[in-house]
PyMOL commands that place a pseudoatom at each C-alpha (Angstrom):
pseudoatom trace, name=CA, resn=UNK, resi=1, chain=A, elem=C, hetatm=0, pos=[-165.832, -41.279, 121.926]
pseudoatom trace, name=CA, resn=UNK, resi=2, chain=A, elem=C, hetatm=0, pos=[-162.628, -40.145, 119.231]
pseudoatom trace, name=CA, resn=UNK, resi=3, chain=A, elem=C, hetatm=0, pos=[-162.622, -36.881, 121.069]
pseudoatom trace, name=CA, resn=UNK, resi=4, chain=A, elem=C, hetatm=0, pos=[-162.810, -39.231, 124.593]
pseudoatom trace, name=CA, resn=UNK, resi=5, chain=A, elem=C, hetatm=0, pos=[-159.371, -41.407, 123.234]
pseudoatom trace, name=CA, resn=UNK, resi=6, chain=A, elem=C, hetatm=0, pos=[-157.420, -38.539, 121.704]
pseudoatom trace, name=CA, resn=UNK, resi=7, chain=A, elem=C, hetatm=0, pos=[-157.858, -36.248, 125.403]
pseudoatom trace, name=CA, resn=UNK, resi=8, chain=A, elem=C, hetatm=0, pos=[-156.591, -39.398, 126.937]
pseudoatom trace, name=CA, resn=UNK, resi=9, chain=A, elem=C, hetatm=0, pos=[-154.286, -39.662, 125.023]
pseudoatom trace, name=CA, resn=UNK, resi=10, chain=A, elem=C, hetatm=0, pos=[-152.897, -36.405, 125.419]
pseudoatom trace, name=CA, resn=UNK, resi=11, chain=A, elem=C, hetatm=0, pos=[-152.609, -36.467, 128.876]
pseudoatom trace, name=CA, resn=UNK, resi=12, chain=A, elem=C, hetatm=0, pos=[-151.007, -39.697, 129.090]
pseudoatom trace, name=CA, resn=UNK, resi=13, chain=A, elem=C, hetatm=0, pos=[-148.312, -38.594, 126.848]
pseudoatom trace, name=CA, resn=UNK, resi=14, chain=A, elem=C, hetatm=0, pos=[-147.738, -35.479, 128.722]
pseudoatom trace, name=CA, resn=UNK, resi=15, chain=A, elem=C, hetatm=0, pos=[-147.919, -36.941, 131.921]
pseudoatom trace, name=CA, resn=UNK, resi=16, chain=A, elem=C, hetatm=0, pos=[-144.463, -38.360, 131.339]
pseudoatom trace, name=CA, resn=UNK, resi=17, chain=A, elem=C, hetatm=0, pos=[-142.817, -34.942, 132.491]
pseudoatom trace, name=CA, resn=UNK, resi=18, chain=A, elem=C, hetatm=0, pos=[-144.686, -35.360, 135.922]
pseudoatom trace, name=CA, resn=UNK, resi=19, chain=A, elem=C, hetatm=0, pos=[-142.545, -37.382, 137.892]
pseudoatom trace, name=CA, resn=UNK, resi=20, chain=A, elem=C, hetatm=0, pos=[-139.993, -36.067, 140.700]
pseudoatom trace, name=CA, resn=UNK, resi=21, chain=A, elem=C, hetatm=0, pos=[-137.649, -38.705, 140.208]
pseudoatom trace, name=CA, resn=UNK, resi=22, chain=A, elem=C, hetatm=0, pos=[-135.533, -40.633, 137.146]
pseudoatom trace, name=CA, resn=UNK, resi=23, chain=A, elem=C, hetatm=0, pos=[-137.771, -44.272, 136.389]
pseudoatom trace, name=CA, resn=UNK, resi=24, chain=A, elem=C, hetatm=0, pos=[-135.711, -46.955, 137.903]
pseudoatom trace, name=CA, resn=UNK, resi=25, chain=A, elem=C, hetatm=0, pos=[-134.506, -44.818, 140.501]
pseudoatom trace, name=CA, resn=UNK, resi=26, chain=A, elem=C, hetatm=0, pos=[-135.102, -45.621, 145.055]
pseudoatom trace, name=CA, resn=UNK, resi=27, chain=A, elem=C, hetatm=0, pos=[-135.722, -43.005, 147.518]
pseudoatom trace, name=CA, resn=UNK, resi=28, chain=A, elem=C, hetatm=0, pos=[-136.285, -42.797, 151.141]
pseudoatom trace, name=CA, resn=UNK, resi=29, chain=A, elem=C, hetatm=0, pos=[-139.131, -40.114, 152.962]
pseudoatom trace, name=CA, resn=UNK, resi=30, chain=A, elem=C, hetatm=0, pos=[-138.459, -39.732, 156.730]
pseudoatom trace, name=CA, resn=UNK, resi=31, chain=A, elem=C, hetatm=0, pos=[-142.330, -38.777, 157.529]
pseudoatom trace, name=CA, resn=UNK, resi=32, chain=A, elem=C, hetatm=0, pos=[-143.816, -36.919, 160.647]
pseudoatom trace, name=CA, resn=UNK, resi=33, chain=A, elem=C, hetatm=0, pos=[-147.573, -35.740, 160.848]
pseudoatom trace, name=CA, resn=UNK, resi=34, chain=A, elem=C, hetatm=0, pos=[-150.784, -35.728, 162.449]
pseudoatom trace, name=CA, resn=UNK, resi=35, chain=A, elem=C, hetatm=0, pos=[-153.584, -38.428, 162.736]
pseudoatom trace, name=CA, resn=UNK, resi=36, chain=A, elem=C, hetatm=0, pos=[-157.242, -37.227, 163.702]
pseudoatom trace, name=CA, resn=UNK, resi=37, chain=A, elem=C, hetatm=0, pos=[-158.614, -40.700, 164.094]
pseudoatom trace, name=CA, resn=UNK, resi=38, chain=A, elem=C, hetatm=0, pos=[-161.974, -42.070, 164.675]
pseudoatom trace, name=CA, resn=UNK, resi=39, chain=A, elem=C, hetatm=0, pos=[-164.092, -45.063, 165.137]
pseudoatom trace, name=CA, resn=UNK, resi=40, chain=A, elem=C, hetatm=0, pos=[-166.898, -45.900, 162.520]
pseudoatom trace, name=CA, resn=UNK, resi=41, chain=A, elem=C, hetatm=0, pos=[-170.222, -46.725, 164.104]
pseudoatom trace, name=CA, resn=UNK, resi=42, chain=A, elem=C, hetatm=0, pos=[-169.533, -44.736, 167.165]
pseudoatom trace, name=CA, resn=UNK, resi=43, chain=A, elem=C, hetatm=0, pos=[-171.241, -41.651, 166.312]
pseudoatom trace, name=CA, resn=UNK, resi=44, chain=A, elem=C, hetatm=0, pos=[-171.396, -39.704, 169.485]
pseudoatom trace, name=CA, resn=UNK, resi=45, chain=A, elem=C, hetatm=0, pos=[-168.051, -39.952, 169.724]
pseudoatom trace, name=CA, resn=UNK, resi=46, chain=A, elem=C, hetatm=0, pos=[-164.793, -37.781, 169.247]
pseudoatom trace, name=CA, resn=UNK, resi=47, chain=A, elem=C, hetatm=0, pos=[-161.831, -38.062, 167.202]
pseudoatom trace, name=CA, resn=UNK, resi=48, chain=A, elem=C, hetatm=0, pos=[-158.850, -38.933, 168.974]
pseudoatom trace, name=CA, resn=UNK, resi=49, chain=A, elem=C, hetatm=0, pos=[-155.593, -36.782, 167.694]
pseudoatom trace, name=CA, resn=UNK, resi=50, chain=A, elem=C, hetatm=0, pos=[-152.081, -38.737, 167.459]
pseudoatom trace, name=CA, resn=UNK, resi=51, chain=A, elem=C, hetatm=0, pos=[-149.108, -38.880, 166.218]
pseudoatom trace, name=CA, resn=UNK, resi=52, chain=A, elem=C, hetatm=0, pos=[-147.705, -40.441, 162.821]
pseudoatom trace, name=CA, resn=UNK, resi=53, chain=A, elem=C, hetatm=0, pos=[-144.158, -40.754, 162.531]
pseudoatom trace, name=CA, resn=UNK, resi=54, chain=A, elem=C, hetatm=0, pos=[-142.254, -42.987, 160.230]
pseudoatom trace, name=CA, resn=UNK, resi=55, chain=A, elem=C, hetatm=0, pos=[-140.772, -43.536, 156.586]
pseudoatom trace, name=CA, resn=UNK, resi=56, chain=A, elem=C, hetatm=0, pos=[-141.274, -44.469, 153.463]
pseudoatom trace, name=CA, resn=UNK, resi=57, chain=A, elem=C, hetatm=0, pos=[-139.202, -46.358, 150.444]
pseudoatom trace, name=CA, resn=UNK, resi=58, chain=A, elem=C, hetatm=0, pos=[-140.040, -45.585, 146.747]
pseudoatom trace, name=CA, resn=UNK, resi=59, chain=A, elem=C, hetatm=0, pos=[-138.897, -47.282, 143.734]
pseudoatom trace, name=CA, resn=UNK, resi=60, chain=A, elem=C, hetatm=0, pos=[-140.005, -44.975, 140.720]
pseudoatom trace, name=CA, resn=UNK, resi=61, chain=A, elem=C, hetatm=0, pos=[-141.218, -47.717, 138.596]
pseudoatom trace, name=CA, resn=UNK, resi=62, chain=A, elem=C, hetatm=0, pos=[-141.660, -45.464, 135.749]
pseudoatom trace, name=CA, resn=UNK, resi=63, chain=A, elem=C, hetatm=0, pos=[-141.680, -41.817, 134.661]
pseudoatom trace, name=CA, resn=UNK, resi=64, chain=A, elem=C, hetatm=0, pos=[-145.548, -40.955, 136.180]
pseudoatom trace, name=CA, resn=UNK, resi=65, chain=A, elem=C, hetatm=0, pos=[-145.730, -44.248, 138.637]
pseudoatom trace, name=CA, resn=UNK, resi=66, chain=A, elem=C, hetatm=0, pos=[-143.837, -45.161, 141.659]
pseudoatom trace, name=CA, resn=UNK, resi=67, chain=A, elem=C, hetatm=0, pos=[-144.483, -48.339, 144.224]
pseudoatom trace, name=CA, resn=UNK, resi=68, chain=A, elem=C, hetatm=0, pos=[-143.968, -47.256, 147.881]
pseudoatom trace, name=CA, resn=UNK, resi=69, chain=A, elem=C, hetatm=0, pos=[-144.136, -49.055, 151.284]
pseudoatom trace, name=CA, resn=UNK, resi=70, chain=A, elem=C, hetatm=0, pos=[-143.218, -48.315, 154.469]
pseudoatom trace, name=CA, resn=UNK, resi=71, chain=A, elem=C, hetatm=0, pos=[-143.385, -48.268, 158.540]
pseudoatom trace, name=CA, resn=UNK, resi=72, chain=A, elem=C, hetatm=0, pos=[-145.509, -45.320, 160.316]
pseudoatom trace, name=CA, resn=UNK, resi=73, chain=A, elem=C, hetatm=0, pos=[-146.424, -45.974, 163.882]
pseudoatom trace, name=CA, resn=UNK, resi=74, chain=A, elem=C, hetatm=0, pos=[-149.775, -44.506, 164.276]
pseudoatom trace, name=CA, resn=UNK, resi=75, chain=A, elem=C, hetatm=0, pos=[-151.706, -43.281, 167.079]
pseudoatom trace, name=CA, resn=UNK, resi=76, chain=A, elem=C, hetatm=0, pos=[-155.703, -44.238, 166.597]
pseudoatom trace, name=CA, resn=UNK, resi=77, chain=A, elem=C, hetatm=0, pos=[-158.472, -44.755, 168.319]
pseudoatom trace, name=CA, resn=UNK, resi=78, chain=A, elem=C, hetatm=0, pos=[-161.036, -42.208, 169.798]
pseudoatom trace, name=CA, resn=UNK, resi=79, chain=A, elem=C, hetatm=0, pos=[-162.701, -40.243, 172.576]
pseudoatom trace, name=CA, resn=UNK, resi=80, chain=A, elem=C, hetatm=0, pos=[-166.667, -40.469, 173.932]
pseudoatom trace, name=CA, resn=UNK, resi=81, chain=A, elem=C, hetatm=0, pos=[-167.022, -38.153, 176.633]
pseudoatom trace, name=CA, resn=UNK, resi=82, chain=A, elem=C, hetatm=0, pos=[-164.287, -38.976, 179.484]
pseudoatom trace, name=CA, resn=UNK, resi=83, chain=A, elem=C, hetatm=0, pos=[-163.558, -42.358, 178.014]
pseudoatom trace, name=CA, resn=UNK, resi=84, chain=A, elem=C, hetatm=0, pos=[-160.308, -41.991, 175.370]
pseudoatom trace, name=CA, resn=UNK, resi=85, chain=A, elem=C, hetatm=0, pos=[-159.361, -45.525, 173.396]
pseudoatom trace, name=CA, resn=UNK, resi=86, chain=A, elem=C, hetatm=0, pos=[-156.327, -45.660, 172.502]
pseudoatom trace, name=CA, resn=UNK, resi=87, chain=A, elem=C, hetatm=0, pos=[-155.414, -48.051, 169.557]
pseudoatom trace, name=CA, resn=UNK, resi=88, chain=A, elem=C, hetatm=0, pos=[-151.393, -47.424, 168.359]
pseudoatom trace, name=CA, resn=UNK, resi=89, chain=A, elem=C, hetatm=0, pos=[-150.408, -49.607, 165.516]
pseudoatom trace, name=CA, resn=UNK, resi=90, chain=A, elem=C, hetatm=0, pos=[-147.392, -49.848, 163.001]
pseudoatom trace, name=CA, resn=UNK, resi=91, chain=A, elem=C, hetatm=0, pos=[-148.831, -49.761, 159.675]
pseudoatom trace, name=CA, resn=UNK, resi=92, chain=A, elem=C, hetatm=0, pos=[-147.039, -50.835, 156.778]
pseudoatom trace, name=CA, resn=UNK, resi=93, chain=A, elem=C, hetatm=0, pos=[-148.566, -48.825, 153.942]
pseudoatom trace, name=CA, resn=UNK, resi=94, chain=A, elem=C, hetatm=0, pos=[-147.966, -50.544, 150.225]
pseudoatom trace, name=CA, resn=UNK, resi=95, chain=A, elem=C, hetatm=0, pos=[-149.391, -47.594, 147.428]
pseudoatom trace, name=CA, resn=UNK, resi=96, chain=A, elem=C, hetatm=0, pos=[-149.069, -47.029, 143.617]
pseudoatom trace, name=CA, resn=UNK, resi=97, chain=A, elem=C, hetatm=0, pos=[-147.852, -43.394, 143.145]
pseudoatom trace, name=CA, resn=UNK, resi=98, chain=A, elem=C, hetatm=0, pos=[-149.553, -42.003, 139.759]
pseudoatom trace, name=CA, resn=UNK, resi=99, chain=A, elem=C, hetatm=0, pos=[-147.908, -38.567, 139.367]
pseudoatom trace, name=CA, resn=UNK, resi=100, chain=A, elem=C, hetatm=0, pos=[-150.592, -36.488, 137.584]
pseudoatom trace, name=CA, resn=UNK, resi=101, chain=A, elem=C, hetatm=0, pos=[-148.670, -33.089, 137.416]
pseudoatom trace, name=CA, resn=UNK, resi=102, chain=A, elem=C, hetatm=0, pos=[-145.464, -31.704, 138.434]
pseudoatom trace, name=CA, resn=UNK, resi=103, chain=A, elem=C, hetatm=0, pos=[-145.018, -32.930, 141.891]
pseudoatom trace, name=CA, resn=UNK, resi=104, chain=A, elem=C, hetatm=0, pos=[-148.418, -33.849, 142.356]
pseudoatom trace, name=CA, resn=UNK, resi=105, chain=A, elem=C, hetatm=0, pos=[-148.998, -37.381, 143.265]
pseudoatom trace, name=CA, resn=UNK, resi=106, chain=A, elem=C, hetatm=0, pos=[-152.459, -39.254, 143.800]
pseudoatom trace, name=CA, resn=UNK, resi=107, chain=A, elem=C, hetatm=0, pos=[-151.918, -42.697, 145.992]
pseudoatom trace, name=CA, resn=UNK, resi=108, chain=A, elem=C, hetatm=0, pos=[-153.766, -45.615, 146.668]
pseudoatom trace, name=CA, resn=UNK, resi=109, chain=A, elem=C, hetatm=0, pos=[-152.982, -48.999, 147.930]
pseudoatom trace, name=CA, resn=UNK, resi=110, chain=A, elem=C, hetatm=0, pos=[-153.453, -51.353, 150.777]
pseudoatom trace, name=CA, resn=UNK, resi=111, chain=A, elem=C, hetatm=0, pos=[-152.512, -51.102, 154.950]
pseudoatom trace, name=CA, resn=UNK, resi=112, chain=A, elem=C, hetatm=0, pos=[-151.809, -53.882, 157.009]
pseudoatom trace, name=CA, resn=UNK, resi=113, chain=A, elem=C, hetatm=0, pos=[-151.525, -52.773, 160.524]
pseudoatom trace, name=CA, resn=UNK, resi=114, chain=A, elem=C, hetatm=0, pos=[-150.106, -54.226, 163.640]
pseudoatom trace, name=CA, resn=UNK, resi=115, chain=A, elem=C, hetatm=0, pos=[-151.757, -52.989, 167.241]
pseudoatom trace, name=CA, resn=UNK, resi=116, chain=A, elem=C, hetatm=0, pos=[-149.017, -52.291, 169.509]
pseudoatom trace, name=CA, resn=UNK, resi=117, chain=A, elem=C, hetatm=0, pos=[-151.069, -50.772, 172.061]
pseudoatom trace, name=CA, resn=UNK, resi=118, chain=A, elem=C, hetatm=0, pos=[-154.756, -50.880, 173.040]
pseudoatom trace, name=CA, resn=UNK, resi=119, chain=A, elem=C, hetatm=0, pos=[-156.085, -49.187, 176.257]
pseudoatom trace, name=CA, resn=UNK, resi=120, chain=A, elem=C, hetatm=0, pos=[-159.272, -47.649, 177.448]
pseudoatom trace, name=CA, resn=UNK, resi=121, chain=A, elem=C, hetatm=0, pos=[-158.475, -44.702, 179.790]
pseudoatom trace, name=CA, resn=UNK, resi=122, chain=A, elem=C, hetatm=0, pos=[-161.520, -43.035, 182.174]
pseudoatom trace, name=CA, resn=UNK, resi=123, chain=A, elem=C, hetatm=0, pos=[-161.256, -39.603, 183.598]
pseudoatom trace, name=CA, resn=UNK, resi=124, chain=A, elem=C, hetatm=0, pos=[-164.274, -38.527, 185.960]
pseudoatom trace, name=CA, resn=UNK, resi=125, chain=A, elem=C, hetatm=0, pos=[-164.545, -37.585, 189.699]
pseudoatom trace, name=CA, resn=UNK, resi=126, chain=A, elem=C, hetatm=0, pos=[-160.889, -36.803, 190.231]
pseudoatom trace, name=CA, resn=UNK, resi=127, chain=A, elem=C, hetatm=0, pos=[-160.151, -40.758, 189.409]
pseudoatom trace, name=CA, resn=UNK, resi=128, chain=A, elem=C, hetatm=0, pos=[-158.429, -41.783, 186.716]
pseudoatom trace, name=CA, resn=UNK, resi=129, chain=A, elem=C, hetatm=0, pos=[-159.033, -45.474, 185.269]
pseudoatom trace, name=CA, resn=UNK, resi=130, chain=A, elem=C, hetatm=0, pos=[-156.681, -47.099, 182.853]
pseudoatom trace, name=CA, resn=UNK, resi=131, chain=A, elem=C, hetatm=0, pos=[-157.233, -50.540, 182.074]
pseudoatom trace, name=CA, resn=UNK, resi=132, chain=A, elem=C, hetatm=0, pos=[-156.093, -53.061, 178.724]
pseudoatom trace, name=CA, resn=UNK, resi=133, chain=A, elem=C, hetatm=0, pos=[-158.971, -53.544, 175.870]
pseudoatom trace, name=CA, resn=UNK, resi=134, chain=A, elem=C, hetatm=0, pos=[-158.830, -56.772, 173.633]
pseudoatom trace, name=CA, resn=UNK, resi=135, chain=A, elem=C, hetatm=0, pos=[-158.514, -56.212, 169.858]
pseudoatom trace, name=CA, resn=UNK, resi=136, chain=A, elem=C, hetatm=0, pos=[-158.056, -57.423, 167.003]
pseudoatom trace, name=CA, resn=UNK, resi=137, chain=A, elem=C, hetatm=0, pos=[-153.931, -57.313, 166.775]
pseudoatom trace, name=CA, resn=UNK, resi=138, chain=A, elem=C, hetatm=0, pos=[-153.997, -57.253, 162.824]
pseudoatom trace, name=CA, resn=UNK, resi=139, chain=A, elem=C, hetatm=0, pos=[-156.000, -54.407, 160.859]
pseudoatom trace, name=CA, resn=UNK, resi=140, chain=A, elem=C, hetatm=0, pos=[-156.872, -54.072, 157.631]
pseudoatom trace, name=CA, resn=UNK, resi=141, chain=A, elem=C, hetatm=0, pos=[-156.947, -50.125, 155.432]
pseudoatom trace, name=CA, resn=UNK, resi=142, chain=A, elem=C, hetatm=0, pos=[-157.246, -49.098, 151.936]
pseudoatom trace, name=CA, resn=UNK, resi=143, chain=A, elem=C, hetatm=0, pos=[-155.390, -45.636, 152.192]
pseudoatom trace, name=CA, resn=UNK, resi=144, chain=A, elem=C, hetatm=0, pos=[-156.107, -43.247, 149.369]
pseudoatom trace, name=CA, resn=UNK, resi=145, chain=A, elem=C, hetatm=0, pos=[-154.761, -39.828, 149.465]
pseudoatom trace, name=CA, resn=UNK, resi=146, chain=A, elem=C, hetatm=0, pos=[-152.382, -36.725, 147.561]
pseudoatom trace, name=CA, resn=UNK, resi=147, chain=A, elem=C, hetatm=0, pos=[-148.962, -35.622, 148.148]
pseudoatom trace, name=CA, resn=UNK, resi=148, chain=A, elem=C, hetatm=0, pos=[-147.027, -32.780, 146.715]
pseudoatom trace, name=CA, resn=UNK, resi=149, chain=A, elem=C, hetatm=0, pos=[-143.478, -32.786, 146.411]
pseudoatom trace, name=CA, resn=UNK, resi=150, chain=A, elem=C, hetatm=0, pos=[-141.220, -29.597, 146.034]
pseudoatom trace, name=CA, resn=UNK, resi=151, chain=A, elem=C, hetatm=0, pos=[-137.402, -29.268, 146.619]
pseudoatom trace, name=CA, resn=UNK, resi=152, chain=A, elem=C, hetatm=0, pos=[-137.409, -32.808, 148.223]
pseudoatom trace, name=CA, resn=UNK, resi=153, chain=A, elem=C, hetatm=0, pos=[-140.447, -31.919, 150.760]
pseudoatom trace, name=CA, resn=UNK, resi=154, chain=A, elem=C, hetatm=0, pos=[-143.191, -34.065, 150.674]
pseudoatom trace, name=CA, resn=UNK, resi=155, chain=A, elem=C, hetatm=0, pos=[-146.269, -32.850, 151.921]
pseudoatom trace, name=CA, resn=UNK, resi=156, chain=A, elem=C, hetatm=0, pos=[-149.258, -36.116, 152.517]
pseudoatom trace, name=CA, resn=UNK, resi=157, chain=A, elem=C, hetatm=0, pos=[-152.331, -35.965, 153.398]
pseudoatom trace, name=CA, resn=UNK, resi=158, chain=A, elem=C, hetatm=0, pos=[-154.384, -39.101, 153.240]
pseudoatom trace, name=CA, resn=UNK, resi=159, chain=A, elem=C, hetatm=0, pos=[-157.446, -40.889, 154.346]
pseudoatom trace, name=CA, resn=UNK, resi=160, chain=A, elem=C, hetatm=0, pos=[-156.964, -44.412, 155.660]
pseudoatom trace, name=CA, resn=UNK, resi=161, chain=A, elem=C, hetatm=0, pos=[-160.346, -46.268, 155.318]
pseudoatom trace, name=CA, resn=UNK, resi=162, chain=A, elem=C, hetatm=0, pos=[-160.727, -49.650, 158.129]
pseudoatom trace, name=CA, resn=UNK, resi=163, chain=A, elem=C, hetatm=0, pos=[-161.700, -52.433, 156.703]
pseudoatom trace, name=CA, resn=UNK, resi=164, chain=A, elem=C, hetatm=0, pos=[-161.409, -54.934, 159.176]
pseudoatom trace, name=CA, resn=UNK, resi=165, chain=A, elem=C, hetatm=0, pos=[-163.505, -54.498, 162.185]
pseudoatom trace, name=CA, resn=UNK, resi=166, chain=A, elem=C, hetatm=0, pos=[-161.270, -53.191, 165.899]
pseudoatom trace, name=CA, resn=UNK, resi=167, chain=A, elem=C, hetatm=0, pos=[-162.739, -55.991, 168.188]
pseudoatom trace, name=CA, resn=UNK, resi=168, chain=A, elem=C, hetatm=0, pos=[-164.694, -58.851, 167.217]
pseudoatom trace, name=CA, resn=UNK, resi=169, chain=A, elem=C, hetatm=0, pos=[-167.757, -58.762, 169.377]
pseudoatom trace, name=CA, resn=UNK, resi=170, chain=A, elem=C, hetatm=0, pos=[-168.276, -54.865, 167.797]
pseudoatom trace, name=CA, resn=UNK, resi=171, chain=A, elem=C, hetatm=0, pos=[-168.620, -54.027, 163.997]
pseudoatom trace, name=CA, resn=UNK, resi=172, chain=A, elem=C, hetatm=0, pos=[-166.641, -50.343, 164.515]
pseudoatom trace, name=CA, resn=UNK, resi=173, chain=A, elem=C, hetatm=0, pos=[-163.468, -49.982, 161.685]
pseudoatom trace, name=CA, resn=UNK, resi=174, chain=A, elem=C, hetatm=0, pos=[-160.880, -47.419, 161.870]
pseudoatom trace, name=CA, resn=UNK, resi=175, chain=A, elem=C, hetatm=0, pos=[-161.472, -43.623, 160.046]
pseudoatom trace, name=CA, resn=UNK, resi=176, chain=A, elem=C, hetatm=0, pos=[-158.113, -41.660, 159.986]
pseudoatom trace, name=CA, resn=UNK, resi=177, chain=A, elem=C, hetatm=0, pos=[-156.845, -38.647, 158.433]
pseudoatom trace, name=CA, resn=UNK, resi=178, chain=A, elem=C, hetatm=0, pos=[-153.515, -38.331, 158.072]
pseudoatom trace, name=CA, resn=UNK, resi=179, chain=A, elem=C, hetatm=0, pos=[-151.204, -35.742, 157.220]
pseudoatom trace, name=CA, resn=UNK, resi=180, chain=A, elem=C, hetatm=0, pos=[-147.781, -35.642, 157.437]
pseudoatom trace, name=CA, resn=UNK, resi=181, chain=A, elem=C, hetatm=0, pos=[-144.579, -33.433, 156.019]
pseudoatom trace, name=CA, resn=UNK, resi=182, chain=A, elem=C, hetatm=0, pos=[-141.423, -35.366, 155.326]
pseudoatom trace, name=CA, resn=UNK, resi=183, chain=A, elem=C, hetatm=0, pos=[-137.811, -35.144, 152.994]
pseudoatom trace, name=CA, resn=UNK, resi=184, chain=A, elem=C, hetatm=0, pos=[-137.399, -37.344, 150.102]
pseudoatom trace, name=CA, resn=UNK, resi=185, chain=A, elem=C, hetatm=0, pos=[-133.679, -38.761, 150.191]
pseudoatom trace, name=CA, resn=UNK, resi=186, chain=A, elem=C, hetatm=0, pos=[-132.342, -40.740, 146.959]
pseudoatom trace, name=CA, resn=UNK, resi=187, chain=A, elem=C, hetatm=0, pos=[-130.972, -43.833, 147.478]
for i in range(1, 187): cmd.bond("trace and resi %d" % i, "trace and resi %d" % (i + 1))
show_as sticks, trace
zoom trace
């Protein structure tokens, strides 16, 4: 158990040289990126790939923690044979930032998202079928993910894991992977 406390402590105390950025200072990430989305409990299905574009604020809390939140409008929802669902939301990401080596940040936090767009769209027999879907307008996601940082690029990859079911007659949540590249400005 000593051996336990003194290794933690170690790393704790060296950790301090991890962060990118002076403690107390704000930032801004411009953010673009991919989303390969899917619907749980829909296992025949296919993931639906989308765009994530948005940005991010940081306030570097200390030397190895920072406190982000932002805006990404994100393309979800997925695709079972000819049928694609199309769920687009703005999320608003809020994640702790724990720098655990130079540049290297593990994030976790909480995503409230707003659907901005919900259709069902069916291809077969040379007709084409678009029609409105009801949804839940407010979702719920515990993202949890890495980013590296080098020479103000930001490179994020994350896994946003639905919480809140899509529709209320159906028990399916969101799955997405997201990764994006984007260019950390100081405030």
């Amino acid at each position: 158990m000593k051996k336990f406390l003194v290794i933690a402590a170690m790393v704790l105390a060296s950790a301090t040289s991890f962060a990118q950025q002076a403690a107390g200072s704000f930032s801004v990430t411009p953010k673009v990126g991919l989303n390969i989305a899917s619907l749980t409990d829909n296992k025949d299905s296919d993931p639906r790939f989308g765009l994530a574009a948005g940005a991010e604020f940081m306030y570097q809390a200390s030397d190895i923690v920072g406190v982000s939140f932002g805006a990404i409008y994100s393309m979800q929802g997925c695709k079972y044979d000819n049928v694609t669902t199309k769920l687009d939301y703005i999320n608003i990401p809020v994640l702790a930032n724990v720098y655990v080596a130079k540049g290297l940040a593990v994030k976790l936090g909480l995503q409230p998202g707003f659907n901005v767009n919900s259709s069902v769209k069916s291809k077969g027999d040379g007709v084409t079928v678009d029609a409105d879907v009801d949804v839940k307008t407010v979702d719920l996601s515990i993202p949890i993910g890495l980013s590296y940082e080098f020479n103000n690029f930001v490179i994020d990859g994350r896994y946003n894991w639905g919480v809140t079911k899509v529709h209320s007659d159906l028990d399916c949540k969101n799955s997405v992977f997201q990764f994006t590249i984007g260019y950390k400005l100081p405030l």
